[in-house]
C-alpha positions as CSV (number, residue, x, y, z in Angstrom):
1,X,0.0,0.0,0.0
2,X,1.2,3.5,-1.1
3,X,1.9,5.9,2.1
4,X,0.5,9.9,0.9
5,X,2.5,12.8,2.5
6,X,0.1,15.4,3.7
7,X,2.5,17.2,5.5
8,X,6.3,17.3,5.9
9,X,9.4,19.2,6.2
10,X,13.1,17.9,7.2
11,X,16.1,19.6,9.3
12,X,19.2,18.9,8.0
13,X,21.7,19.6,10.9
14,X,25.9,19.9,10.3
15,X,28.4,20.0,13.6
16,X,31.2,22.2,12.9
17,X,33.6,24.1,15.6
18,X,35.2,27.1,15.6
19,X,38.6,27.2,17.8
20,X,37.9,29.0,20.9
21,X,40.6,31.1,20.4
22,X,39.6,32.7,17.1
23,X,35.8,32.2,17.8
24,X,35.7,36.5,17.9
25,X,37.0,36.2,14.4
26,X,34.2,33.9,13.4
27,X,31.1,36.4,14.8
28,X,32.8,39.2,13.1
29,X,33.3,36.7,9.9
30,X,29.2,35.9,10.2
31,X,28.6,39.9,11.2
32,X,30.2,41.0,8.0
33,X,28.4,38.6,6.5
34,X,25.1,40.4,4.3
35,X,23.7,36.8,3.6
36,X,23.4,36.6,7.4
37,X,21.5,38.3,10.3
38,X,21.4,37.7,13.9
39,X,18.2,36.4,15.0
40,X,16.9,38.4,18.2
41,X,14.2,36.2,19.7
42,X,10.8,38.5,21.1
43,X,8.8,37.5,23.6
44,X,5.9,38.3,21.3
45,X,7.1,36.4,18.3
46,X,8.4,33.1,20.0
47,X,5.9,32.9,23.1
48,X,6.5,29.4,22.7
49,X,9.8,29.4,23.0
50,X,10.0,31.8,26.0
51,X,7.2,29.8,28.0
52,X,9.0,26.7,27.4
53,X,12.3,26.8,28.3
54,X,12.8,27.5,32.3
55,X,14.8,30.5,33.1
56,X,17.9,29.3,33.4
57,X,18.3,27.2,30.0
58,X,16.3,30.3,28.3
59,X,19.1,32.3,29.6
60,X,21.9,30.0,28.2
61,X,20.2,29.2,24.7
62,X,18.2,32.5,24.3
63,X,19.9,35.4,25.8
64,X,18.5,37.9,23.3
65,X,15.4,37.6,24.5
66,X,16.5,40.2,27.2
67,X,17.6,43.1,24.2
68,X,14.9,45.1,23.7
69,X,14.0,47.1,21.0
70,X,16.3,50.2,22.7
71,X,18.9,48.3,23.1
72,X,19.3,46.4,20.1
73,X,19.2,49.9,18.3
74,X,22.2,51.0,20.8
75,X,24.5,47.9,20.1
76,X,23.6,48.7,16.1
77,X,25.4,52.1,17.1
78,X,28.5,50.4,18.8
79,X,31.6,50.2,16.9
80,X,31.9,46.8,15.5
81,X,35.1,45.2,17.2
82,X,32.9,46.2,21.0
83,X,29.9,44.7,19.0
84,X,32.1,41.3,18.4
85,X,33.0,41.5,21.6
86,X,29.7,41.6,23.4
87,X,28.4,39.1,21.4
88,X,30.8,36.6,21.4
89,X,30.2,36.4,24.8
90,X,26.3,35.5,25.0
91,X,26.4,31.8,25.7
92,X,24.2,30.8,22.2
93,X,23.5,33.3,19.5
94,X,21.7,32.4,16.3
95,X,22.5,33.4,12.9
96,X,19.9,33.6,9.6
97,X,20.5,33.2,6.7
98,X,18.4,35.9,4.2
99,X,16.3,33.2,1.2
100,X,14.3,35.9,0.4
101,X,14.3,34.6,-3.9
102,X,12.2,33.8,-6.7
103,X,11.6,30.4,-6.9
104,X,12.9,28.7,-10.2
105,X,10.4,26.9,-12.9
106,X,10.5,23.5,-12.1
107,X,11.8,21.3,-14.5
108,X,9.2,18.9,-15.8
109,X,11.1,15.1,-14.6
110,X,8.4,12.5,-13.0
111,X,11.5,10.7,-11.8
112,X,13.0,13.2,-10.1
113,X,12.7,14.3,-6.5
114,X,11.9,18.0,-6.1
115,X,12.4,20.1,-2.8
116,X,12.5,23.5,-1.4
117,X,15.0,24.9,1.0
118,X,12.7,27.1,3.8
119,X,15.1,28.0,5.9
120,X,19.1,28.2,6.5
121,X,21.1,29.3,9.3
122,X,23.9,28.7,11.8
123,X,23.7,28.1,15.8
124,X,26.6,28.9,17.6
125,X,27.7,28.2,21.4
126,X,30.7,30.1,22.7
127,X,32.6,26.8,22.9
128,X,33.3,27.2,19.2
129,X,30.4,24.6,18.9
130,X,28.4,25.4,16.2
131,X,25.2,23.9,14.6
132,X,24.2,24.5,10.9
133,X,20.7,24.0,9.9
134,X,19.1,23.4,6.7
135,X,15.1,22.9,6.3
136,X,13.8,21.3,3.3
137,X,10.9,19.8,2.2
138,X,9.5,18.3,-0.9
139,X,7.9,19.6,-3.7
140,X,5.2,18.4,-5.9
141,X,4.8,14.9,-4.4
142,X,2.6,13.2,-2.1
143,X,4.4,9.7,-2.0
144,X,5.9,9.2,1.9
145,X,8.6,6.9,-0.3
146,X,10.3,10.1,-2.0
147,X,10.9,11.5,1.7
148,X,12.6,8.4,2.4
149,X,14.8,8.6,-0.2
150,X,15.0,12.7,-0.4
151,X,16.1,11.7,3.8
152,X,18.7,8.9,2.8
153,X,20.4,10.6,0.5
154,X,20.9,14.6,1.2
155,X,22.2,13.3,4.2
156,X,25.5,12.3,3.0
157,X,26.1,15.0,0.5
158,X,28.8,16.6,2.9
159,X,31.0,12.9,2.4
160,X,34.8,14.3,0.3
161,X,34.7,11.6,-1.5
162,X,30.6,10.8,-2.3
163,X,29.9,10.9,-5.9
164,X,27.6,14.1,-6.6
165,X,26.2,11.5,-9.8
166,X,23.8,9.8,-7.1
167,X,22.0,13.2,-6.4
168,X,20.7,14.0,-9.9
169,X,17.6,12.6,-9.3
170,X,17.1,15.3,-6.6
171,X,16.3,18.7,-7.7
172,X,16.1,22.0,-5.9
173,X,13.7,24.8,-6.4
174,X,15.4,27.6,-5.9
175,X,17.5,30.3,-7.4
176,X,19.8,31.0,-4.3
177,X,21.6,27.1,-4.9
178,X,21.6,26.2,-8.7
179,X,22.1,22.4,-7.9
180,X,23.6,19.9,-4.9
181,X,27.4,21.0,-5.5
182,X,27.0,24.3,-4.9
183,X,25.4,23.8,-1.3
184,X,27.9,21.5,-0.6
185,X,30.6,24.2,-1.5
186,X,28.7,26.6,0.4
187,X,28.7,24.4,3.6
188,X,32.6,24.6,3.6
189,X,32.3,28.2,3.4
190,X,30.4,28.9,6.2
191,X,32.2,25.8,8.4
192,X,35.7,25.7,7.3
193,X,38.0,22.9,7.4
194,X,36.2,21.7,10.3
195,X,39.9,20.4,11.8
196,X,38.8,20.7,15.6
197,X,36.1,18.9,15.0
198,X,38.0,15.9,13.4
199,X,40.6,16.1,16.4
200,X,37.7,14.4,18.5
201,X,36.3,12.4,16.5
202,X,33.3,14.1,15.3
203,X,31.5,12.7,12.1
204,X,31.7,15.9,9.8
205,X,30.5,14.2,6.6
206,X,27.0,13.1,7.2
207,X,24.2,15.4,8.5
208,X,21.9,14.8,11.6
209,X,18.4,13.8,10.3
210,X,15.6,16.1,11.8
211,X,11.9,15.3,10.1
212,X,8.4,15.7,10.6
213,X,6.0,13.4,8.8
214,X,2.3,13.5,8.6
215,X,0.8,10.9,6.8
216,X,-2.5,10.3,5.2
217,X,-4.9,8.6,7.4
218,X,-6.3,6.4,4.8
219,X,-2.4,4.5,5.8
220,X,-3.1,5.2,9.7
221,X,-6.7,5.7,11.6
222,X,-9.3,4.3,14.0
223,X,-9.8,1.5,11.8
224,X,-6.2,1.2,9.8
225,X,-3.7,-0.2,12.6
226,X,-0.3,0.7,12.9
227,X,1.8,-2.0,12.7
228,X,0.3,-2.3,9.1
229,X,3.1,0.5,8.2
230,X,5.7,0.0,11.3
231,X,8.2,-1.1,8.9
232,X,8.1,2.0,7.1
233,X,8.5,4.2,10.2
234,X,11.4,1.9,11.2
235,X,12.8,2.8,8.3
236,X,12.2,6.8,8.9
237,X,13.7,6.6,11.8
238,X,17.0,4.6,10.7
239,X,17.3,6.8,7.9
240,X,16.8,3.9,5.4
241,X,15.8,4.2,1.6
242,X,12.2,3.0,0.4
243,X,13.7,0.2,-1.2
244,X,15.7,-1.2,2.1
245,X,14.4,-5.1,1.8
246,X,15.6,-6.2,5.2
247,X,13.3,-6.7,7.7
248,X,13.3,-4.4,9.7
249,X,12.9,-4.3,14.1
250,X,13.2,-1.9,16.5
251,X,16.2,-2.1,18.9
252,X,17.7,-1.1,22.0
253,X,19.5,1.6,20.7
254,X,16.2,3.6,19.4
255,X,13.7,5.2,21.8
256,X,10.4,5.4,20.3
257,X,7.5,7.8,22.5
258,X,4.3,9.4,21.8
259,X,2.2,12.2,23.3
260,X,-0.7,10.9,21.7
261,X,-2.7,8.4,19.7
262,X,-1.5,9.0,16.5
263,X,1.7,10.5,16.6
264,X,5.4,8.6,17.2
265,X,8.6,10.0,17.8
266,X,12.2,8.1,17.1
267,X,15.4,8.9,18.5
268,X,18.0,7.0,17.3
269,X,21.9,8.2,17.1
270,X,21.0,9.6,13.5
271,X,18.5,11.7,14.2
272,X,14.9,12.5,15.9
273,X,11.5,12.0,13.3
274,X,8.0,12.6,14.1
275,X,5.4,10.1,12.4
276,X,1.9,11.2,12.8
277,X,-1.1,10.9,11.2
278,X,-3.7,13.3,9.9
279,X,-6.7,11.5,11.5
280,X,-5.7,13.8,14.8
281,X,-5.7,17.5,13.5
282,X,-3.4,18.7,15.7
283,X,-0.7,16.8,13.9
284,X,-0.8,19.2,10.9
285,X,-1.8,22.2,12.7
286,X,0.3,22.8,16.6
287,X,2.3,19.7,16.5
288,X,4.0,20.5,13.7
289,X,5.1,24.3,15.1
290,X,6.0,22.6,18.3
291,X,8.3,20.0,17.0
292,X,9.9,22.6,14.7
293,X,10.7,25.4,17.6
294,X,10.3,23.9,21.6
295,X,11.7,20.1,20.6
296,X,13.9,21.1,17.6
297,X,15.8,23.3,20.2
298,X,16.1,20.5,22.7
299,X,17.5,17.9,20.2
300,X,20.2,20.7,19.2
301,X,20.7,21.3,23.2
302,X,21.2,17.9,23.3
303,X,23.8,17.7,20.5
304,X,25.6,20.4,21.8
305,X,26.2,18.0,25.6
306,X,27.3,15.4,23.2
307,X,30.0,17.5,21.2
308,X,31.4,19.6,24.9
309,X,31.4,16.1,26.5
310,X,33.8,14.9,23.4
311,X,35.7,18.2,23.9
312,X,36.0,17.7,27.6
313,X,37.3,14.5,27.2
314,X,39.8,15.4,24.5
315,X,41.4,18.4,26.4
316,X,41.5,16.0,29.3
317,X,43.5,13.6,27.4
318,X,46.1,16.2,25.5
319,X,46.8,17.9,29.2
320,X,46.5,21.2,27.7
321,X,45.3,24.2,30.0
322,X,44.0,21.9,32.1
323,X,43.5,23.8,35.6
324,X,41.4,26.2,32.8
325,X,39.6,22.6,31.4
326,X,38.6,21.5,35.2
327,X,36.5,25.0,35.7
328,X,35.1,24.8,32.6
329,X,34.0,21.3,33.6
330,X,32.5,22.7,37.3
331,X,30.5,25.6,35.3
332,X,29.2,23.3,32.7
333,X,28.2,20.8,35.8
334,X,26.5,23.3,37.6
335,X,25.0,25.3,35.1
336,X,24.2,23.2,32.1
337,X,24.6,19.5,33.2
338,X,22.3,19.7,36.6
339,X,19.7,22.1,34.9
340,X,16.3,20.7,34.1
341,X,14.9,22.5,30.7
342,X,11.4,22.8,31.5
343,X,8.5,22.2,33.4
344,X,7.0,20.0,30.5
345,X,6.4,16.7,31.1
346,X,6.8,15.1,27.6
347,X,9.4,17.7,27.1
348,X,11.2,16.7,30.2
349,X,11.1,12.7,28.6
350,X,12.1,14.1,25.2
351,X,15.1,15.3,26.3
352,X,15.6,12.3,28.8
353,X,15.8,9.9,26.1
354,X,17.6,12.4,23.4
355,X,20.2,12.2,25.9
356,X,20.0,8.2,26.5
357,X,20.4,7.8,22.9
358,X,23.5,10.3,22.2
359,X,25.2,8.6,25.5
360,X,25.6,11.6,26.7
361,X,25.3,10.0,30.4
362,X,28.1,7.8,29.7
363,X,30.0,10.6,28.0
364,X,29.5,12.8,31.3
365,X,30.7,9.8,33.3
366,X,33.8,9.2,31.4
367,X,35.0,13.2,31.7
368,X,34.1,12.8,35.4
369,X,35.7,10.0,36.5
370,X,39.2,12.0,34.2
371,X,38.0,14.7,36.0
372,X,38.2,13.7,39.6
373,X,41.9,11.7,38.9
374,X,43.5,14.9,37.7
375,X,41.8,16.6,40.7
376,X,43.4,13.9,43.3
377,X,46.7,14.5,41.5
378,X,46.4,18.2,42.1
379,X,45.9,18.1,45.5
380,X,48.6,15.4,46.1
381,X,50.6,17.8,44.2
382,X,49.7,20.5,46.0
383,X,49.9,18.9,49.1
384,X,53.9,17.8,48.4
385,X,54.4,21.6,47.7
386,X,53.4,22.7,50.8
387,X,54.9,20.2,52.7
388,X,58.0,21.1,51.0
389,X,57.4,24.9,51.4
390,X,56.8,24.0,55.2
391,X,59.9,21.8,55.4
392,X,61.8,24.5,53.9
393,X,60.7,26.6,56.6
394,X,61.4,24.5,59.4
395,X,65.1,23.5,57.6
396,X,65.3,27.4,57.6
397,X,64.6,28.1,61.2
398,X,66.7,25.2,62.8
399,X,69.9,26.6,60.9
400,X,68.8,30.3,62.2
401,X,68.3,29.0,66.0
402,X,71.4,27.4,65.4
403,X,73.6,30.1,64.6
404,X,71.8,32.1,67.3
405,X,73.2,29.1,70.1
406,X,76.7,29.5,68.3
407,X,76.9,32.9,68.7
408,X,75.8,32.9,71.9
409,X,77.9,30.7,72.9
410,X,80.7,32.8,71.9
């Protein structure tokens, strides 16, 4: 049976970093930038957003939600190396990117895959860990096969060595990207060599799959079960084409949840994809808005614990700057690590499981346990220098009282 897309759209996400050192450079780099604006979030304009979050984690991912309209028009005035400054130092700032173009004619090719790109831009921590986003979604088809495919493929077109050939079947629509090369080549542009990331053993060549599906409820309904198309969501969520023949079950290193009836969500290490269907209403009306802004934010949130865990553990290893590494470590702890996110109960699970499915638990308990060895050997080292500064001391004062005795003596 043929699955219909009613509705869908995909996040396309790309880890990069920027070297702490020279991440300054990079905000001015994006400032300069004309293609590029910073997005300021309003209380008005992302309600949901602001309600969401708790204070503390709004403050850390959404710190512009405290610049007003005054004082975004009296950093605009500042001279741009104190503008850098200031905002290199906001925790998480978001960068847009302006796709404000005619669309193209499409090309008339039934077997080719068309899609749109809606929106571009580039999240960046001021760790140097950066996040770029792509959102796509298909044009001109209603088959829930060509979002498989469109999925399985664009994924991989960062790989050096991938042979553009395979993506002539997919077509954009639009004039700001002529074809699949030239967003590729962009992507380099914006990320760089992408060395640091490399260093720890980041996978730089294959995008993190975020999608939203809503299907046709002639496939899904009160009266269509299911597990009648549970193979095809297994392969949604593994990222698998249409034509994947092996069968297909779900395993321990995929959470699946749902917040209702008709709607599934799967984590798995390459990504996060809504399945719902259109027999609820909500799943092509508020669900989709929610998954796109409150969840989207906490799958990047949890990316970002995955990456600084990695990072952690690498300047750990290298014993560079490490009494600087071991308070970064006690202010992530305390003010990332220990936070909860929101009040939310399926938001609070979300994130619960986004996080058992990146191992970020195991990655916070391998950087601790480094953590607490090179803190026992800095107290045993600091413990030998004082009791050699205090035998010192003691050397120093039994060789004055004993030149005081001898000359007494005499």
């Amino acid at each position: 049976m043929e699955i219909k897309s009613k509705y869908q759209y995909t996040y396309f996400i790309h880890t990069f970093l920027v070297n702490q050192n020279k991440y300054n450079k990079y905000v001015a780099k994006m400032l300069k930038d004309d293609r590029f604006k910073i997005k300021i979030f309003q209380r008005e304009s992302d309600i949901e957003l602001y309600t969401y979050f708790l204070p503390r984690m709004r403050n850390f991912l959404f710190k512009t939600f405290e610049l007003n309209k005054l004082r975004v028009e009296k950093m605009e005035e500042l001279p741009f190396e104190t503008k850098c400054a200031i905002l290199s130092e906001i925790p998480c700032i978001t960068f847009e990117y302006n796709l404000e173009r005619e669309l193209q004619g499409k090309t008339v090719d039934e077997d080719s895959i068309f899609f749109q790109i809606q929106k571009l831009g580039v999240v960046c921590f001021n760790t140097g860990i950066c996040f770029l986003y792509i959102k796509t979604n298909i044009e001109g088809s209603e088959k829930f096969e060509d979002v498989l495919n469109f999925n399985y493929k664009f994924r991989d077109i960062t790989q050096e060595y991938n042979n553009l050939k395979k993506y002539d079947d997919i077509k954009l629509q639009a004039d700001y990207f002529s074809d699949i090369k030239e967003i590729k080549d962009f992507i380099t542009e914006i990320t760089g060599p992408n060395f640091d990331a490399m260093k720890i053993d980041l996978d730089v060549e294959r995008f993190y799959t975020y999608s939203y599906e809503c299907i046709d409820q002639m496939a899904w309904s009160r009266s269509k079960e299911f597990d009648n198309i549970k193979e095809d969501f297994l392969k949604y969520i593994d990222i698998y084409p249409s034509s994947e023949m092996r069968e297909l079950e779900e395993n321990e290193n995929v959470k699946i949840v749902s917040n209702n009836k008709f709607s599934k969500i799967g984590i798995s290490k390459l990504g996060v994809t809504a399945f719902c269907s259109d027999v609820d209403i909500n799943n092509y009306t508020t669900f989709p808005q929610i998954y796109e802004k409150q969840y989207l934010y906490t799958y990047i949130l949890s990316l970002y614990l995955k990456v600084y865990l990695k990072k952690m553990d690498y300047d750990f290893k290298t014993g560079k700057n490490l009494e600087k590494t071991r308070k970064e470590f006690i202010e992530f702890t305390k003010n990332i690590w220990v936070q909860e996110i929101t009040s939310e109960d399926f938001g609070s699970l979300l994130y619960h499981d986004m996080r058992a499915v990146l191992e970020v638990e195991d990655a916070f308990v391998k950087v601790k346990n480094k953590y607490d060895i090179l803190y026992r050997e800095l107290k045993i080292e600091k413990t030998e220098k004082i009791s050699v500064f205090i035998a010192g001391i003691l050397v120093v004062t039994l060789i004055f009282n004993i030149l005081n005795w001898l000359l007494n003596l005499f």
